[in-house]
C-alpha atoms as an extended CHARMM CRD file, in Angstrom:
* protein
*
       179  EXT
         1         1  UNK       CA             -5.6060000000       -9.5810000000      -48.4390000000  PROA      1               0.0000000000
         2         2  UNK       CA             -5.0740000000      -11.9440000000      -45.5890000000  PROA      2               0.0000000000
         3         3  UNK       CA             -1.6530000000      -10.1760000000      -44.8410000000  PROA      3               0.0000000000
         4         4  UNK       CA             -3.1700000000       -6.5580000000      -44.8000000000  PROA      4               0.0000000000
         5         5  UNK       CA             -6.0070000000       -7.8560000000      -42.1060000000  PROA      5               0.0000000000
         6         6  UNK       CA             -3.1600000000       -9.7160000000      -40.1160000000  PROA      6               0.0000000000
         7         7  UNK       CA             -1.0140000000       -6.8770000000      -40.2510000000  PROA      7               0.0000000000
         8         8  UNK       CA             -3.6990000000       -4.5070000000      -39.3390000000  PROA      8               0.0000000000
         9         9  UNK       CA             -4.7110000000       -6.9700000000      -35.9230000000  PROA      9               0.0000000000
        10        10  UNK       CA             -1.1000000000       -6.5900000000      -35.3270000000  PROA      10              0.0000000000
        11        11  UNK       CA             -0.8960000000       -2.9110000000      -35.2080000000  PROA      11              0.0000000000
        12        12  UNK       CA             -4.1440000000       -2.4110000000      -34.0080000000  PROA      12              0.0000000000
        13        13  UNK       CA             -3.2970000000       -4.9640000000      -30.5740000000  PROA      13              0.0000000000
        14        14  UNK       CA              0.2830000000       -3.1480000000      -30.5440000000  PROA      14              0.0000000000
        15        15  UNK       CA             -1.4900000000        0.5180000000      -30.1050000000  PROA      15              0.0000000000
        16        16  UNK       CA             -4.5430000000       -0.5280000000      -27.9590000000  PROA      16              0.0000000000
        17        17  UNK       CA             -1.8370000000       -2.2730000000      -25.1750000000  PROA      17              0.0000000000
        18        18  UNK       CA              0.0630000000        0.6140000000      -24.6920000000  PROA      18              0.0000000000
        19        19  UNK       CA             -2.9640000000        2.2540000000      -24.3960000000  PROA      19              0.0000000000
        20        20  UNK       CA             -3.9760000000        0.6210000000      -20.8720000000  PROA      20              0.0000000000
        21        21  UNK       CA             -2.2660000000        2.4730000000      -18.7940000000  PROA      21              0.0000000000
        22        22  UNK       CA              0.6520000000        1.5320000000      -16.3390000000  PROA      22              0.0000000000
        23        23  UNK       CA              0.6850000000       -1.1700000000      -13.9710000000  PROA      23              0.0000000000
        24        24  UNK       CA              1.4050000000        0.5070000000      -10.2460000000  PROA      24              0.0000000000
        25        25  UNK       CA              3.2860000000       -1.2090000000       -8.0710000000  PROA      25              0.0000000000
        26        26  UNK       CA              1.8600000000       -3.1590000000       -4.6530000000  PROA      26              0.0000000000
        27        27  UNK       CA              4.1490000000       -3.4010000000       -2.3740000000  PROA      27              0.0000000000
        28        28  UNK       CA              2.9600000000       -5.3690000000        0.8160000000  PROA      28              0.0000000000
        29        29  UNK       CA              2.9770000000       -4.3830000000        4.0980000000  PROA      29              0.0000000000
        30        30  UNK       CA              2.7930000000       -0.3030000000        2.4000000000  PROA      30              0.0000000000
        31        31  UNK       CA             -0.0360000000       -0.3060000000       -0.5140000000  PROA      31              0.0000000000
        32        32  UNK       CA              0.4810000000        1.4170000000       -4.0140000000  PROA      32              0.0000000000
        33        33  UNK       CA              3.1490000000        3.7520000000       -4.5990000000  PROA      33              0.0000000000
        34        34  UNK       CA              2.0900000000        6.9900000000       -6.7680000000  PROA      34              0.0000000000
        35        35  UNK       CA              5.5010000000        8.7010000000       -6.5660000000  PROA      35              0.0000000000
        36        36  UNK       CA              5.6210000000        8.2140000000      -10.4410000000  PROA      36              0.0000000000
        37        37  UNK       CA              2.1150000000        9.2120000000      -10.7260000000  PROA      37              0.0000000000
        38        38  UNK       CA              0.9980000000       12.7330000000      -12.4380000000  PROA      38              0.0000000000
        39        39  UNK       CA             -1.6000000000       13.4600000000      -10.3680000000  PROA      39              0.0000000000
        40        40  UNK       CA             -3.6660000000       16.2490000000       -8.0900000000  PROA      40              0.0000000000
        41        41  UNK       CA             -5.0540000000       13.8190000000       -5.5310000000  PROA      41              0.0000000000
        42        42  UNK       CA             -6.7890000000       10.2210000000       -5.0120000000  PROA      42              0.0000000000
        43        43  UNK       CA            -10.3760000000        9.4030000000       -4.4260000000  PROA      43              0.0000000000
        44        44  UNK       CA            -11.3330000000        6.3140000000       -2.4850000000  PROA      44              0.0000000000
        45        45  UNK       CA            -14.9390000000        5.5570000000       -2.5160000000  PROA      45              0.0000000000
        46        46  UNK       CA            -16.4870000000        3.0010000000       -0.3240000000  PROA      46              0.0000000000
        47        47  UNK       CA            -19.7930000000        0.9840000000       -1.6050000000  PROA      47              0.0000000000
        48        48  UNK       CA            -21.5970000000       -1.5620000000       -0.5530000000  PROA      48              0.0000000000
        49        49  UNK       CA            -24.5260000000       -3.6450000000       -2.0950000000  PROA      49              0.0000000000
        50        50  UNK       CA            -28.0790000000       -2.6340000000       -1.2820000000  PROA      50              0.0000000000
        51        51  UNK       CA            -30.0020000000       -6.1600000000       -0.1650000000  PROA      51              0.0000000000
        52        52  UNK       CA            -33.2010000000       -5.5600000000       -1.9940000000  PROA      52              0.0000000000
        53        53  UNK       CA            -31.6390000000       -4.4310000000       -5.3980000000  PROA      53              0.0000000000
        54        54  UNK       CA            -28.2390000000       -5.8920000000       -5.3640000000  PROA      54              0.0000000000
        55        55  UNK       CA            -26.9740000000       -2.6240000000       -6.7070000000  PROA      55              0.0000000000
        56        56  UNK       CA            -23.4940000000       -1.0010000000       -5.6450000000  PROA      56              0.0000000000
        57        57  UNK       CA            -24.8020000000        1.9520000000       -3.4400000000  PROA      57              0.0000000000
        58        58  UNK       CA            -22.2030000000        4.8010000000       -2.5440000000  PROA      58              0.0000000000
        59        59  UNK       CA            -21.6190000000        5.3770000000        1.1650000000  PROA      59              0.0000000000
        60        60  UNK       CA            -18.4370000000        7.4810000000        1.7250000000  PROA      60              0.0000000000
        61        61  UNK       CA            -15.2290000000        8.7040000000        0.1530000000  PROA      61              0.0000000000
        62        62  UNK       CA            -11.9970000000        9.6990000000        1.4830000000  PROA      62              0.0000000000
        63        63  UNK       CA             -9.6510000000       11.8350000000       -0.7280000000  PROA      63              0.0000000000
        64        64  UNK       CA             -5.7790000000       12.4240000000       -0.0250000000  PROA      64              0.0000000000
        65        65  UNK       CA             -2.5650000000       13.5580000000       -1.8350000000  PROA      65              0.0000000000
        66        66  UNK       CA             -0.1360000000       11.3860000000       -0.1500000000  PROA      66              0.0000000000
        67        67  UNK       CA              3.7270000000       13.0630000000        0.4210000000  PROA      67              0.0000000000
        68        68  UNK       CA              6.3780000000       11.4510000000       -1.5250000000  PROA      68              0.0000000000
        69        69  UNK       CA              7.1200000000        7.9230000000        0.0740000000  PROA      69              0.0000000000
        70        70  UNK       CA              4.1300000000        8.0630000000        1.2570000000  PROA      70              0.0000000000
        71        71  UNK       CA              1.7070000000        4.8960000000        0.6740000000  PROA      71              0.0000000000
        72        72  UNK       CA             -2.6670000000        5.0120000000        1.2900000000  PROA      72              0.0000000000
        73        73  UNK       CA             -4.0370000000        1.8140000000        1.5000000000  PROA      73              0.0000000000
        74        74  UNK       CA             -7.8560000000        0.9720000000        3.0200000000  PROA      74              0.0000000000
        75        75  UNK       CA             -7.5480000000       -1.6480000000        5.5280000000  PROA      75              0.0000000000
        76        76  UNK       CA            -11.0350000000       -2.9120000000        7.5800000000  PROA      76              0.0000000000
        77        77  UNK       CA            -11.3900000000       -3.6040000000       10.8760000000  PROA      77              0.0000000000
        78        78  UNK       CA            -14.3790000000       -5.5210000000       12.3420000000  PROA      78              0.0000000000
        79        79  UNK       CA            -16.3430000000       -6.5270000000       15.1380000000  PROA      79              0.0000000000
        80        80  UNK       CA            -19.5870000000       -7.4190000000       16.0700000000  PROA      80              0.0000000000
        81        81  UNK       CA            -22.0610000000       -5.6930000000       13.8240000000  PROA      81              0.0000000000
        82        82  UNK       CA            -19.4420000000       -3.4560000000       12.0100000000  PROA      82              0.0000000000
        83        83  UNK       CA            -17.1730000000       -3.0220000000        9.6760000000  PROA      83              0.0000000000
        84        84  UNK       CA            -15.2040000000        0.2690000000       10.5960000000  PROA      84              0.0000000000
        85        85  UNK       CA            -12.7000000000        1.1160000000        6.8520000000  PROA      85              0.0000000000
        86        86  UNK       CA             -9.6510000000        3.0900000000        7.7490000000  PROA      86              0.0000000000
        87        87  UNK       CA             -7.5480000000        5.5380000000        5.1260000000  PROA      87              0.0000000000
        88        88  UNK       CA             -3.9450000000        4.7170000000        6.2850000000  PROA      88              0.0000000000
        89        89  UNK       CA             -0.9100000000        6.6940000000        5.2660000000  PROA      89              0.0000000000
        90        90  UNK       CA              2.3160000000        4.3240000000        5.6980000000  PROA      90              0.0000000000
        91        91  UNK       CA              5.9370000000        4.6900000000        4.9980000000  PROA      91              0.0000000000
        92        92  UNK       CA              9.1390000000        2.9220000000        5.5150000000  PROA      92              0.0000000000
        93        93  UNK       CA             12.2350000000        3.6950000000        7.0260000000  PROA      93              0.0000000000
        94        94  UNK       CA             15.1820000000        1.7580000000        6.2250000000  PROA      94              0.0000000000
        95        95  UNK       CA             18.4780000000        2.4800000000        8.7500000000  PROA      95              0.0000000000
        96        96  UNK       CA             21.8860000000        0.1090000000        7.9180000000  PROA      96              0.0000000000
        97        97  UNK       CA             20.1340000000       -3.0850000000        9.7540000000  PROA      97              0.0000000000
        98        98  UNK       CA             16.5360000000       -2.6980000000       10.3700000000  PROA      98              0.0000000000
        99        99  UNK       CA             13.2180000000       -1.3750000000        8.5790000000  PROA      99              0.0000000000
       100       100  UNK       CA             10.6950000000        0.5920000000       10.5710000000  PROA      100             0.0000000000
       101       101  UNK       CA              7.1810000000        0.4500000000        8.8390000000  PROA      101             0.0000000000
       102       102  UNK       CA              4.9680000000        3.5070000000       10.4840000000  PROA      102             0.0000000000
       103       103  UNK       CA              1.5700000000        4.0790000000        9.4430000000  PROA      103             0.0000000000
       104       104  UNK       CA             -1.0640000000        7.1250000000       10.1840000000  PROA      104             0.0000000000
       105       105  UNK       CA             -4.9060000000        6.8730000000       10.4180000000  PROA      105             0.0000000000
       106       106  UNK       CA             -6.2600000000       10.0590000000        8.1080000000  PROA      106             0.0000000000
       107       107  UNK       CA             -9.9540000000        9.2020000000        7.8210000000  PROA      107             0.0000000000
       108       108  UNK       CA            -12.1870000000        6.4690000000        8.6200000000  PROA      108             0.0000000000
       109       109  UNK       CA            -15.4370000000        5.1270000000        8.1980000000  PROA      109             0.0000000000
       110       110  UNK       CA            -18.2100000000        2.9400000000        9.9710000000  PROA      110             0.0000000000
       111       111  UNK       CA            -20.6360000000        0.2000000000        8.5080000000  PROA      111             0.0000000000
       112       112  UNK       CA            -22.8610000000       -1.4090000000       10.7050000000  PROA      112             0.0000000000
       113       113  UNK       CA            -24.2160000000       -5.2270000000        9.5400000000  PROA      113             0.0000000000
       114       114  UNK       CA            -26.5740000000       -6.7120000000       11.7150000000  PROA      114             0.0000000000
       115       115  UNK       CA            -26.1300000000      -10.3410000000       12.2130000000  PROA      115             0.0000000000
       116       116  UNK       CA            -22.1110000000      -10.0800000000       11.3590000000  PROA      116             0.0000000000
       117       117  UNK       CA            -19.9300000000      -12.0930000000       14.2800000000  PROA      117             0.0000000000
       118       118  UNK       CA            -17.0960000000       -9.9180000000       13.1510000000  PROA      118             0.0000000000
       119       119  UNK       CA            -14.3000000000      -11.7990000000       11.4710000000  PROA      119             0.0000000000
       120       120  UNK       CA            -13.2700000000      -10.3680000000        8.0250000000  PROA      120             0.0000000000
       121       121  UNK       CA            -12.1300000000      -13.5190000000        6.2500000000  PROA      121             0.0000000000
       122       122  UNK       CA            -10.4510000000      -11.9810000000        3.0790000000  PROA      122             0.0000000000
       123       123  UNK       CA            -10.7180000000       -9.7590000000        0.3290000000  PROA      123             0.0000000000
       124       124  UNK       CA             -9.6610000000       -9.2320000000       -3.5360000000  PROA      124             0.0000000000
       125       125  UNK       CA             -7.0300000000       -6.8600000000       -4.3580000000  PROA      125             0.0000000000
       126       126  UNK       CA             -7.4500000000       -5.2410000000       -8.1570000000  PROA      126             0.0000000000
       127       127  UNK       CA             -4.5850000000       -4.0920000000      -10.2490000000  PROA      127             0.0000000000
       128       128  UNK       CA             -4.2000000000       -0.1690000000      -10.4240000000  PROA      128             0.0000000000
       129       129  UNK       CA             -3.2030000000        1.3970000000      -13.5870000000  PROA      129             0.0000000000
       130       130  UNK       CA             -2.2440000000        4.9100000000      -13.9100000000  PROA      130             0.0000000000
       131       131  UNK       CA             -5.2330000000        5.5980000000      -15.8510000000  PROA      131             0.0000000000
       132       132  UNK       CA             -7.9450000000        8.1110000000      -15.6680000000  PROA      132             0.0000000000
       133       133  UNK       CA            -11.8150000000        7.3560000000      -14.5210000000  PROA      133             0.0000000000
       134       134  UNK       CA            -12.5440000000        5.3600000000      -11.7970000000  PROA      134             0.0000000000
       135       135  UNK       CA            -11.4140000000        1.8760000000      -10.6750000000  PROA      135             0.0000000000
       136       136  UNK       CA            -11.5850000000       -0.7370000000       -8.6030000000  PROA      136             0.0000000000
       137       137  UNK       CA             -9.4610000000       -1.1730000000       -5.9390000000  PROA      137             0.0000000000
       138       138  UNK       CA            -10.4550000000       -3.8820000000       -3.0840000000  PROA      138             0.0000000000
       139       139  UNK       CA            -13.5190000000       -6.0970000000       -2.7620000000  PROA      139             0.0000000000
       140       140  UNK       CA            -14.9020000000       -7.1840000000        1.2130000000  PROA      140             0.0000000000
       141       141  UNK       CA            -16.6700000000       -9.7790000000        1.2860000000  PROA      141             0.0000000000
       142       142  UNK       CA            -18.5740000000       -9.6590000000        4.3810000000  PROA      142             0.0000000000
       143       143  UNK       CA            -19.7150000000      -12.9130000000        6.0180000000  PROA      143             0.0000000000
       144       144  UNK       CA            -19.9370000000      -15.2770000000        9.0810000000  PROA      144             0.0000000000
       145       145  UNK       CA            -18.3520000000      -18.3610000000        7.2530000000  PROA      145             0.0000000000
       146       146  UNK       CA            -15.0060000000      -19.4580000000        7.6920000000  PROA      146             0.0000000000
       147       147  UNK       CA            -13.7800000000      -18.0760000000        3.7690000000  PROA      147             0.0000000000
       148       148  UNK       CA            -14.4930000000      -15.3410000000        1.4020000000  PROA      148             0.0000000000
       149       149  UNK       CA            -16.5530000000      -15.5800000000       -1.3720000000  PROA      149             0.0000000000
       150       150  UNK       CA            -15.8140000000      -13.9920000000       -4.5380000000  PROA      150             0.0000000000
       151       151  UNK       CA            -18.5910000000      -14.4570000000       -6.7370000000  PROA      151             0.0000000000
       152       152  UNK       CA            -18.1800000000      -12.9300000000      -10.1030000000  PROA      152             0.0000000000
       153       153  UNK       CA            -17.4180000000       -9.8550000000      -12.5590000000  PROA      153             0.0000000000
       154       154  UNK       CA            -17.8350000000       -6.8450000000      -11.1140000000  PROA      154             0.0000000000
       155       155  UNK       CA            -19.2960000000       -3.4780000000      -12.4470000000  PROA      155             0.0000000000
       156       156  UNK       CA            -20.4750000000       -0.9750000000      -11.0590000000  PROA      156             0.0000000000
       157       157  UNK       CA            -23.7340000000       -0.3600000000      -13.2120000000  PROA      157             0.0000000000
       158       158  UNK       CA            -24.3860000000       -4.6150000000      -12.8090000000  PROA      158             0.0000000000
       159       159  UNK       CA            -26.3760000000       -6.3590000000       -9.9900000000  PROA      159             0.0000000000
       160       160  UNK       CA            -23.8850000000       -7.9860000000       -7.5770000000  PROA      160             0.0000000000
       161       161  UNK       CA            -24.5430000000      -10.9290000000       -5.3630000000  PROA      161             0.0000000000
       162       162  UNK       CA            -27.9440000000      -11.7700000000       -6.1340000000  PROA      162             0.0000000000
       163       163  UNK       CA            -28.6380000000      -15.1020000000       -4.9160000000  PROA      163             0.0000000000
       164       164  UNK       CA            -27.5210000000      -13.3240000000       -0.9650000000  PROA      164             0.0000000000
       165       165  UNK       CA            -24.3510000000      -15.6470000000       -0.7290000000  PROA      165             0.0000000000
       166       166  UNK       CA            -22.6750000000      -13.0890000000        1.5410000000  PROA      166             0.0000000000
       167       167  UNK       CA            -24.4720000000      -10.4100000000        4.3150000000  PROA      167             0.0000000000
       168       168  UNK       CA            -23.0650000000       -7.7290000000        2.4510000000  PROA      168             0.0000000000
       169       169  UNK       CA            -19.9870000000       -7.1560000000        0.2510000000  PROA      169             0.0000000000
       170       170  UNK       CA            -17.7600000000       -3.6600000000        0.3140000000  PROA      170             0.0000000000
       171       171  UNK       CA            -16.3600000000       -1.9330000000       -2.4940000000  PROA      171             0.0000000000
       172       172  UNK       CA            -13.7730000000        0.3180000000       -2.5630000000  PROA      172             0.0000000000
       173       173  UNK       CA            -13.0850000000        2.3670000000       -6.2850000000  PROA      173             0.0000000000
       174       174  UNK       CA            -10.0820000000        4.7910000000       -6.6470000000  PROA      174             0.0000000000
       175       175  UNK       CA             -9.8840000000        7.4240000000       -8.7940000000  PROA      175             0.0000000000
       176       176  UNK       CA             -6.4820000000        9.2440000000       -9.9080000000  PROA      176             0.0000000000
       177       177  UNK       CA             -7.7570000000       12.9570000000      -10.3630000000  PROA      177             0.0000000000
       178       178  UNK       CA             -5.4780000000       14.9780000000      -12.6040000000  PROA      178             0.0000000000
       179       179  UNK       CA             -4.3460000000       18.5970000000      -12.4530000000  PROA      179             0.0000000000
């Protein structure tokens, strides 16, 4: 009996890991490639948390179906007051000594935070998988301390950042739309 239930954990963690989904590749200075990706185009959707109910609140969303070699990443830029999140294309070009890195600005959007001095100290990174439904992609803490604070699980549907640790906190979900 104990060999049938060990044998069936076995099987049963065999099929529910190659059920996850691929890991995609990061590759710095670029983002995630999606070359390998079967797919009709990305969603990036920006939320932040709402102060009075600590629940994720959708502000924006950029879509784009990147060219082969292409890379989209979400990079933020602050300053006083704001957070302004940019939708970058980028690409590299390799010649026989030297690699050119270009990038192109396809879509932005602007956050104003009162009280923010307008110094993003960090952010989380998530792994992407090539899965279907949404996911979560990069986490901005927003703050006028010298670090980032990263202060638990996140979901969606769950109360973030409760005890008002941060001024605000960004969250940016991608979904991998199929044909």
């Amino acid at each position: 009996m104990m060999k049938k239930i060990l044998c069936l954990v076995f099987i049963l963690s065999i099929f529910s890991a190659g059920c996850g989904g691929k890991d995609l590749e990061y590759k710095a200075n670029l983002g995630y490639g999606f070359n390998n990706v079967d797919y009709e185009k990305l969603v990036f959707r920006i939320y932040n948390t709402d102060k009075e109910t600590h629940k994720w609140v959708h502000l924006d969303s950029f879509e784009i179906r990147p060219e082969e070699g292409k890379y989209p990443d979400i990079i933020a830029e602050a300053s006083k007051d704001k957070v302004k999140l940019i939708l970058m294309e980028r690409s590299l070009e390799a010649n026989d000594d030297s690699w050119t890195y270009h990038e192109k600005e396809i879509d932005s959007f602007e956050l104003d935070i009162d009280g923010f001095e307008g110094v993003v100290s960090g952010f989380q990174n998530f792994q992407i998988k090539d899965i279907k439904g949404e996911q979560l992609y990069r986490l901005y803490p927003i703050s006028n301390k010298g670090g980032a604070a990263f202060l638990s699980q996140i979901a969606l549907d769950e109360e973030y950042n409760t005890e008002g640790k941060t001024l605000d906190d960004i969250l940016i979900t991608l979904e991998i739309l199929r044909d």
